[in-house]
ROKOLGU-147822 format. One record per residue (C-alpha): x, y, z; residue in three letters; residue number from 1. Coordinates in nm, 3 decimals, always signed. Layout:
N
+---------+---------+---------+-------+------+
|       x |       y |       z | kolmi | ronu |
+---------+---------+---------+-------+------+
|       X |       Y |       Z |   Ala |  NUM |
...
+---------+---------+---------+-------+------+
END
This chain:
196
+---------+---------+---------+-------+------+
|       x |       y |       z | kolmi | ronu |
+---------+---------+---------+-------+------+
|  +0.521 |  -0.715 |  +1.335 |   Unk |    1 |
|  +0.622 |  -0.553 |  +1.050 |   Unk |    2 |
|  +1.000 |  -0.706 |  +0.999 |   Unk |    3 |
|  +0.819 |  -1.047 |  +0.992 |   Unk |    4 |
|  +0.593 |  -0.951 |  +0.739 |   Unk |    5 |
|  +0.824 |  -0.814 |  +0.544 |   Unk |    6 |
|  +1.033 |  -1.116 |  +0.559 |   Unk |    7 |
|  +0.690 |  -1.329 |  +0.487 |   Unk |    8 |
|  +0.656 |  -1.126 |  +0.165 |   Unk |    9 |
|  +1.058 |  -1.157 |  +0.080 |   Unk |   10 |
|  +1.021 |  -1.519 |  +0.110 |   Unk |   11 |
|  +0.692 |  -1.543 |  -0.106 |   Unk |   12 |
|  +0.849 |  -1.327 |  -0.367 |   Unk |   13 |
|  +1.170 |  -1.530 |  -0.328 |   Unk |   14 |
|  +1.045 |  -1.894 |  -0.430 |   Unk |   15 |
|  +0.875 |  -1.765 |  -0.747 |   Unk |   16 |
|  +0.575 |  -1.997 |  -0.629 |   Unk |   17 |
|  +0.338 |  -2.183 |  -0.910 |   Unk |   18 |
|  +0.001 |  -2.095 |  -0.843 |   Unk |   19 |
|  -0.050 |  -2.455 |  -0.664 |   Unk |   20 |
|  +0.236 |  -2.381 |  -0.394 |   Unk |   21 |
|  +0.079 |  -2.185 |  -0.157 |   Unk |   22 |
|  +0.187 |  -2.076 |  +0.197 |   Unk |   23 |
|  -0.043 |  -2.125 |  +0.511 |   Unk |   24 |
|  +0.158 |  -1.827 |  +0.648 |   Unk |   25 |
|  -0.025 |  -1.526 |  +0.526 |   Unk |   26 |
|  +0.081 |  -1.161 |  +0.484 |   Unk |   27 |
|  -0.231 |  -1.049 |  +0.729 |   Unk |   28 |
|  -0.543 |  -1.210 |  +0.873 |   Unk |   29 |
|  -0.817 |  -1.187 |  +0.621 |   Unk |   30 |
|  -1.042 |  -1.073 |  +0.820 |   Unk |   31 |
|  -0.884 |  -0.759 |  +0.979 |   Unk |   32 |
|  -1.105 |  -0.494 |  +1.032 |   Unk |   33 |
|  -0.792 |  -0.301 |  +1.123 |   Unk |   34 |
|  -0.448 |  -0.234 |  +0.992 |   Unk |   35 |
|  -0.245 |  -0.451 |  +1.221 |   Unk |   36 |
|  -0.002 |  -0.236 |  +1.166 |   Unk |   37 |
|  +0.085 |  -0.162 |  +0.787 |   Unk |   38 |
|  +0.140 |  +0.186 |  +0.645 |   Unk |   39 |
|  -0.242 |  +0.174 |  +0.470 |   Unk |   40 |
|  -0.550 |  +0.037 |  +0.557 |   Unk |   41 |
|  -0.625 |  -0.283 |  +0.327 |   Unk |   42 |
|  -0.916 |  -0.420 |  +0.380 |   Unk |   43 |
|  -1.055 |  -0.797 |  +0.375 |   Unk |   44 |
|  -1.225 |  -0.669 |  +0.002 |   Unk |   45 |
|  -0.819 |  -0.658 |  -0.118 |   Unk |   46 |
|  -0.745 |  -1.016 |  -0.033 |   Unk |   47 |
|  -0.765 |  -1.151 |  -0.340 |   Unk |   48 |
|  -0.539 |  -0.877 |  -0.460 |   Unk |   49 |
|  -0.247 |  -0.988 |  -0.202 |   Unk |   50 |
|  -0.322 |  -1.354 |  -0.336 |   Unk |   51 |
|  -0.500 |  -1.479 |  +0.025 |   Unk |   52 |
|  -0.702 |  -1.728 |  -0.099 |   Unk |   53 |
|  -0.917 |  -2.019 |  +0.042 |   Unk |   54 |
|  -0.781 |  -2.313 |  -0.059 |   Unk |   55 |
|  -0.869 |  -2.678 |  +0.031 |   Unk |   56 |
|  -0.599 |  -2.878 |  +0.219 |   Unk |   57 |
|  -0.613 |  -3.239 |  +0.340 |   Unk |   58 |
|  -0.602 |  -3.162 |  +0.704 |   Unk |   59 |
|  -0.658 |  -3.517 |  +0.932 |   Unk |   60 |
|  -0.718 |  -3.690 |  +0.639 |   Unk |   61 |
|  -1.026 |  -3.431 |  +0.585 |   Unk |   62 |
|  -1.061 |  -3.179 |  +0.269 |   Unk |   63 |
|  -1.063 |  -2.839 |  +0.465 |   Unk |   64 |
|  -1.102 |  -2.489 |  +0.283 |   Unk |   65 |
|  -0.837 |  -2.306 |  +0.476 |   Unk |   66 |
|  -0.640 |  -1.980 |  +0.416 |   Unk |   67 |
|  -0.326 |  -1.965 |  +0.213 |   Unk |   68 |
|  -0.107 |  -1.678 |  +0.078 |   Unk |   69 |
|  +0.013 |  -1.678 |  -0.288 |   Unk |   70 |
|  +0.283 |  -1.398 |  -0.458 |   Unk |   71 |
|  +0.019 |  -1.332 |  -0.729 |   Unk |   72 |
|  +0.010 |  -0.975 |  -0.646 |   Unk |   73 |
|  -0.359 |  -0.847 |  -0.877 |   Unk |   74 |
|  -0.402 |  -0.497 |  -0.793 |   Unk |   75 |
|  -0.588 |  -0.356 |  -1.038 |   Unk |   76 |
|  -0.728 |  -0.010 |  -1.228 |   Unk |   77 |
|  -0.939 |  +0.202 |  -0.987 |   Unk |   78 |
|  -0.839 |  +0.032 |  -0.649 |   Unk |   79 |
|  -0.821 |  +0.277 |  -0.409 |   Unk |   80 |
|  -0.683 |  +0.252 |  -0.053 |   Unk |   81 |
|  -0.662 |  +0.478 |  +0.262 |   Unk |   82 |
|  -0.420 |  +0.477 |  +0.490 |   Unk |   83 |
|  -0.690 |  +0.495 |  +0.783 |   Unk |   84 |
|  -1.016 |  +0.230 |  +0.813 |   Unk |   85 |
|  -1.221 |  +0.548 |  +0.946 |   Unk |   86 |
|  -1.228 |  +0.612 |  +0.543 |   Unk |   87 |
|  -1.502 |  +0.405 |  +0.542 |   Unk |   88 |
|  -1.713 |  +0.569 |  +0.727 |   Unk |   89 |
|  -1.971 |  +0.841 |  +0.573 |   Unk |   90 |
|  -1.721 |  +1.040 |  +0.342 |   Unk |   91 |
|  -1.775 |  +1.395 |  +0.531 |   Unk |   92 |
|  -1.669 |  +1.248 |  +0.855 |   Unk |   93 |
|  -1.397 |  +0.979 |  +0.692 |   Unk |   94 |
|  -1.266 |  +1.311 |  +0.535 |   Unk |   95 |
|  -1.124 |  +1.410 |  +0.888 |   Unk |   96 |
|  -0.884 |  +1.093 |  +0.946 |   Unk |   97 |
|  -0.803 |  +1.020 |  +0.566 |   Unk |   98 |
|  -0.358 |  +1.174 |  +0.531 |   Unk |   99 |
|  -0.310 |  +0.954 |  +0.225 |   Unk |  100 |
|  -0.505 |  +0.816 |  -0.076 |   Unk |  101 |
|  -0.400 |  +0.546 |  -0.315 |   Unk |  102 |
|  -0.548 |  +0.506 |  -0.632 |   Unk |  103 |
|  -0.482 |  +0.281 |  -0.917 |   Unk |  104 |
|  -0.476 |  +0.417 |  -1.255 |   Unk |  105 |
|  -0.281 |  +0.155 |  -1.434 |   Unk |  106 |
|  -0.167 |  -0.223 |  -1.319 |   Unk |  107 |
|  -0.009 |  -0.537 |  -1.437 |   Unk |  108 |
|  -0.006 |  -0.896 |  -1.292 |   Unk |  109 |
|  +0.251 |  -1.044 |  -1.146 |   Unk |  110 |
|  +0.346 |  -1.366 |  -1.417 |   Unk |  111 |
|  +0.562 |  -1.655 |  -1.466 |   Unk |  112 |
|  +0.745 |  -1.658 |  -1.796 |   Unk |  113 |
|  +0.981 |  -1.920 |  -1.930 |   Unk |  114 |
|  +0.859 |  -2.257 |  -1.795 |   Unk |  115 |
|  +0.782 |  -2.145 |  -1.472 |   Unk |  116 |
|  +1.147 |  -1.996 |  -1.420 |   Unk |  117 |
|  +1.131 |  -1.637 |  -1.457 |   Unk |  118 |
|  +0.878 |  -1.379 |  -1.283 |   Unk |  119 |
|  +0.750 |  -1.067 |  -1.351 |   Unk |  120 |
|  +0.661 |  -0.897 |  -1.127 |   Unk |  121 |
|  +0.416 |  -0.686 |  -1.262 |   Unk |  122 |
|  +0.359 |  -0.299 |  -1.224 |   Unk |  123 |
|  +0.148 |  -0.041 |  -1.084 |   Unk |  124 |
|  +0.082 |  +0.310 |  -1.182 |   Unk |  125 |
|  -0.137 |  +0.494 |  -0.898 |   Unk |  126 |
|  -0.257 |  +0.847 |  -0.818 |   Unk |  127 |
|  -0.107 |  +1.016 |  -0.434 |   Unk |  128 |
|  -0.423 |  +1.205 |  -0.337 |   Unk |  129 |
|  -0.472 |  +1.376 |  -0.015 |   Unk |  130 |
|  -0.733 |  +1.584 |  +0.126 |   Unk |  131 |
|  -0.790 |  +1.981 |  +0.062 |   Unk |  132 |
|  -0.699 |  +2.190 |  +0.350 |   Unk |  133 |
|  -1.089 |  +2.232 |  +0.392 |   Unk |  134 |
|  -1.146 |  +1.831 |  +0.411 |   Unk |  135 |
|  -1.429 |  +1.861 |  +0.187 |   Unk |  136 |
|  -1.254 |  +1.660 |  -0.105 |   Unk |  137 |
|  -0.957 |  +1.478 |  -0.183 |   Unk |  138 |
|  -0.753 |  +1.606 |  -0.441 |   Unk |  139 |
|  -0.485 |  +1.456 |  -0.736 |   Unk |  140 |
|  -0.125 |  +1.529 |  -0.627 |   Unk |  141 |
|  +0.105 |  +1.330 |  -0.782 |   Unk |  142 |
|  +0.197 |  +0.980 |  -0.975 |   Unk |  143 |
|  +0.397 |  +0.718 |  -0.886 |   Unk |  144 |
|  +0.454 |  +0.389 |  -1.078 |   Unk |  145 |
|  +0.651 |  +0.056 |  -0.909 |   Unk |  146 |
|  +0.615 |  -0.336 |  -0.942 |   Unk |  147 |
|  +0.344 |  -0.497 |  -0.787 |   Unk |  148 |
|  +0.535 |  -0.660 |  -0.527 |   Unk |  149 |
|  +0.722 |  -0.338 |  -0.463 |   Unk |  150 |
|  +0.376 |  -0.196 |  -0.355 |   Unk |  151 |
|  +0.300 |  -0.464 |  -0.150 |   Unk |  152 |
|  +0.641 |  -0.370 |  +0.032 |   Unk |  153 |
|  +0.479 |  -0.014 |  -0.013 |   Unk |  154 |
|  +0.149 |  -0.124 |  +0.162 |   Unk |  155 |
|  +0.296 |  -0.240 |  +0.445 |   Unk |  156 |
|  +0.580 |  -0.062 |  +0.570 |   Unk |  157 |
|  +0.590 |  +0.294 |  +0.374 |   Unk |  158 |
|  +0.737 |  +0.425 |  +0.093 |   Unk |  159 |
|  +1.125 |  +0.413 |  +0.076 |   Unk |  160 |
|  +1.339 |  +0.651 |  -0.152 |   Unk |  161 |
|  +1.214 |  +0.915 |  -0.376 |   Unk |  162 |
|  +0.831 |  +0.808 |  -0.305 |   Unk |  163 |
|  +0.904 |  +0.880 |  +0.020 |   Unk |  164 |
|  +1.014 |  +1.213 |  -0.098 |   Unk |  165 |
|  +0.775 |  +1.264 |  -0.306 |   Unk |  166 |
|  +0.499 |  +1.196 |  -0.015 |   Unk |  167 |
|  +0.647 |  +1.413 |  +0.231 |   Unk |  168 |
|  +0.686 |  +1.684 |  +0.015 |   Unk |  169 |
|  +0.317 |  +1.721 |  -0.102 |   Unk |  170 |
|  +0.230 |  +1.677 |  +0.277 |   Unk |  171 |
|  +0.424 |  +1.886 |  +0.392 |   Unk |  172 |
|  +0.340 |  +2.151 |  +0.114 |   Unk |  173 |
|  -0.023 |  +2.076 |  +0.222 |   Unk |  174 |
|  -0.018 |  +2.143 |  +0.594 |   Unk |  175 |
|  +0.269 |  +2.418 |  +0.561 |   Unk |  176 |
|  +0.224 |  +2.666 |  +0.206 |   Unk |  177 |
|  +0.443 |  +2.887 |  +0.342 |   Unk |  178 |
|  +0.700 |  +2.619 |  +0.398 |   Unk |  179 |
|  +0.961 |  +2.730 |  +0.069 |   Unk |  180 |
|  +0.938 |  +3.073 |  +0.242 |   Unk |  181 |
|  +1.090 |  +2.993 |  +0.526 |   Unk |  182 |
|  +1.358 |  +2.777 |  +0.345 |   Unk |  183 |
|  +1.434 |  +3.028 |  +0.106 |   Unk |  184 |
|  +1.431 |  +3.341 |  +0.357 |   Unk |  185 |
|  +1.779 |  +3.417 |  +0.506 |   Unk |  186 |
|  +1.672 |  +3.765 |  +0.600 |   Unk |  187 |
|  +1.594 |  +3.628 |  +0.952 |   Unk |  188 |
|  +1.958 |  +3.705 |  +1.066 |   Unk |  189 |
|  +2.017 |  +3.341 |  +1.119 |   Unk |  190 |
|  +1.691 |  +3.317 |  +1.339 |   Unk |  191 |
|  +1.487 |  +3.023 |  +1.217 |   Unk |  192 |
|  +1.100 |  +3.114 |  +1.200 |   Unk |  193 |
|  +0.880 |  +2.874 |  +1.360 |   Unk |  194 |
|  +0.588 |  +2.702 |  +1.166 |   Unk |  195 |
|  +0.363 |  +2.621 |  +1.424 |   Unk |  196 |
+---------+---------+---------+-------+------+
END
């Protein structure tokens, strides 16, 4: 599933679409009340954000409002996005299933410039929070900024590269504070220590 939605969103950012050329094909179903799938939960309130719109198509000679899927990424300042739908729930219990928290501090649209022949693909700048080893809060732990469409990408198959560094350091460092210990300690005689 995943492959062919990344290839859905290659193709979409590919043909550098005017905001009339839409595709029927669409990045997820807009109604999901799950993640089908994707690295975080985005939820039917973010469709307009991925650019699923309704749009009316002459279908049988009818006008019909139908689905379609644009590359006019919109995520904007103060999204935020789980990478569970149990975050929804009431925030003490959605505290037990949230690992990762998105949140946008900065964004950009994705444009066309230059008489429809160049695009920009916009940026966002978003907060990596997860939650304190007490799951009472979620807490700040790093920053991370990358193109719209790049966090698209991001949404639905995981971060790549140093994000994905970055990620799996701060959980790691989060489930395992004793972790650099361990790395660091060669007085074991070349016995590793377990961490579990």
């Amino acid at each position: 599933m995943i492959p062919k939605t990344i290839s859905i969103l290659d193709d979409l950012i590919r043909a550098k679409s005017k905001k009339k050329n839409r595709s029927m094909t669409l990045l997820k179903a807009p109604d999901a009340k799950v993640s089908n799938g994707w690295y975080m939960y985005v939820p039917p309130c973010f469709n307009e954000s991925l650019d699923i719109r309704r749009t009316e198509r002459v279908i049988a000679k009818k006008k019909e409002l139908v689905w379609t899927q644009g590359s006019w990424f919109s995520f904007k300042r103060g999204d935020t996005l789980y990478d569970t739908p149990k975050a929804y729930q009431v925030w003490s219990e959605a505290l037990k299933y949230i690992g990762l928290c998105l949140q946008i501090k900065a964004a950009s649209n994705v444009e066309i410039f230059k008489d429809n022949r160049e695009r920009f693909s916009g940026s966002v700048t978003f907060l990596i929070l997860i939650p304190d080893k007490n799951r009472i809060k979620i807490i700040e732990r790093n920053e991370h900024t990358m193109s719209q469409d790049d966090f698209v990408r991001f949404l639905i198959a995981g971060p790549i590269g140093d994000l994905k560094a970055k990620i799996e350091t701060i959980i790691n460092e989060d489930r395992y504070p004793n972790l650099q210990y361990y790395k660091s300690d060669n007085r074991n005689n070349g016995i590793s220590k377990s961490l579990f």
